[in-house]
N, C-alpha and C positions, 0 to 999 in steps of 0.2 A: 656637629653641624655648626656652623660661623652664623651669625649673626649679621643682617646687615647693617649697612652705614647709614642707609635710610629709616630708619626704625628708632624710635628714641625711646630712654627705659621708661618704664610706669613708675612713678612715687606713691599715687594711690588710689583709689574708686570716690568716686562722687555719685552714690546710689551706680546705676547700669554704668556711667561715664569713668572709662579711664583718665586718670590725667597725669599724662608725659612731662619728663624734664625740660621740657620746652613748652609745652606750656605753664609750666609754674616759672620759669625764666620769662617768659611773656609778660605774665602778671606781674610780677618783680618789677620789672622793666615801666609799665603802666605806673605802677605805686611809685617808684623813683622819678619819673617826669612829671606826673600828677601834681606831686610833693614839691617837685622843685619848681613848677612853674607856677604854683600857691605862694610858696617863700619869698618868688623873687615877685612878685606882681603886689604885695601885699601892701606894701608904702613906696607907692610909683607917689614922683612928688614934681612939681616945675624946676626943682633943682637936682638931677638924678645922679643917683649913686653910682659905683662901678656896675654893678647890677643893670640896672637900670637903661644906662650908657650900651653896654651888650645886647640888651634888648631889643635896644632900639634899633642898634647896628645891624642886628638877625632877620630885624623888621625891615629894615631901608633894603638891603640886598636883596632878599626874598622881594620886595613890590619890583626892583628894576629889574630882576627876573625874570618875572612874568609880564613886565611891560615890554619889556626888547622883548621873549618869543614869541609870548600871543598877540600882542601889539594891545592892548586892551586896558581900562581902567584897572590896577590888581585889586582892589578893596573886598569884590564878591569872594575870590577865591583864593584869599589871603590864611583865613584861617585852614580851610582845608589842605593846601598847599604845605603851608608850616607843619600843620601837626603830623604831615606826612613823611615830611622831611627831618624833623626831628625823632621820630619816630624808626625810620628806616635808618638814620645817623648812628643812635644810641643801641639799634640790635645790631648792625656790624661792628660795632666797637665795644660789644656785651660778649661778642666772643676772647677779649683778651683779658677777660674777670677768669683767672682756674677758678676750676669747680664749675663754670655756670657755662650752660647747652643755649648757644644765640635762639632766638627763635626758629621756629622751620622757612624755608622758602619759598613755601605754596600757602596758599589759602585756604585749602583744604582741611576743612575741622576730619579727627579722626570720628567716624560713623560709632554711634554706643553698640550696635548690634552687632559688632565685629567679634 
């Protein structure tokens, strides 16, 4: 019997909790932006680094994003926005890591009583 495409392997239990190659990919994933967006925010200064500079650039495109589609101040819904966006960036492009299972596609946490 084959195995579906849908189904990701188990790595190990968390008490009743499976936990799939994709979600320990998830968390990876979490701990590498976490990290890096700790690193680079750490000595923001009035004179900015390359760092810095990209930040800001990430920051300025995301606000006239959301000013041209919602027409709306972006400030409320800048962070939410970003971290979505960097977020949903870093798992399609976690699929070209071999070895590493992108995140799943659905929202759906696997149920422990399965």
């Amino acid at each position: 019997m084959t195995s579906s495409p849908l189904t990701s392997a188990i790595l190990f239990q968390l008490g009743p909790v499976p936990i799939s190659k994709a979600v320990a990919a998830t968390w990876l994933l979490l701990l590498v932006l976490g990290g890096g967006s700790w690193l680079l925010t750490r000595r923001l200064s009035l004179r900015p680094s390359r760092g810095q500079s990209l930040l800001e650039l990430l920051v300025a495109t995301l606000d006239e994003q959301i000013r041209a589609t919602m027409q709306v101040a972006p400030e409320p819904y800048r962070a939410l926005l970003g971290t979505l966006f960097l977020f949903i960036l870093a798992a399609n492009w976690s699929e070209l890591v071999p070895g590493l299972e992108p995140p799943p596609p659905t929202w759906r946490p696997t149920p422990p009583w399965r």
